[in-house]
N, C-alpha and C positions, 0 to 999 in steps of 0.2 A: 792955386795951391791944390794937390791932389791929398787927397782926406786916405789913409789904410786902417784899414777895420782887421783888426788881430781879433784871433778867437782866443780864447782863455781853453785850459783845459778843463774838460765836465768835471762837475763835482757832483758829491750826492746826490744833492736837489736836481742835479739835470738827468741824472741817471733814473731819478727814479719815476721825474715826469716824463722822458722819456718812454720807458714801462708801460706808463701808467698808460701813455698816448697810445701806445701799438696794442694792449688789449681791449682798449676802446676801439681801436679801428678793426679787431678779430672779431668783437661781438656786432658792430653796425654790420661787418661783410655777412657774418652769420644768420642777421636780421633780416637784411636786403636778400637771401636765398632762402630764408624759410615761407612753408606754406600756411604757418599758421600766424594770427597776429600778432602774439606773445610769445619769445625764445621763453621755455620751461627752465622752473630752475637746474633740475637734471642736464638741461641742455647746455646753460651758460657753462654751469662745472664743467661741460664737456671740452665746449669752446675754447673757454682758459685753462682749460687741462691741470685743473684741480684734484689733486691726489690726495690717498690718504684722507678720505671725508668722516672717518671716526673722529679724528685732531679736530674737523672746523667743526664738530658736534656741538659745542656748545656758543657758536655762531652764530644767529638767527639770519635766515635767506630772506628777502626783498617777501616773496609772498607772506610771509608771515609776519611780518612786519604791516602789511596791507590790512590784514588782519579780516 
């Protein structure tokens, strides 16, 4: 008996883990080519092309968070 595996159409959830996957995989590519051992936060913002940084003002970045 031969088993077909149908895909469903993406919903939200996949759309957004999706997303979520490929700027994890812009920040590892960005990591693996920096010279230094920490991407800066200024850098990640770059990487994920984070705009408009007045709006995430009230956002607290990973270093400050470290504290």
């Amino acid at each position: 008996m031969t088993h077909v595996v149908t895909l469903s159409a993406p919903n939200a959830q996949d759309c957004m883990a999706l997303a979520e996957i490929e700027l994890c995989g812009e920040l590892m590519i960005a990591a693996s080519a920096a010279d230094e051992e920490r991407l800066s936060p200024d850098r990640i913002d770059e990487v994920l092309d984070v705009r408009g940084a007045e709006s995430w003002a009230s956002v607290p970045r990973q270093a400050a968070r470290r504290g």
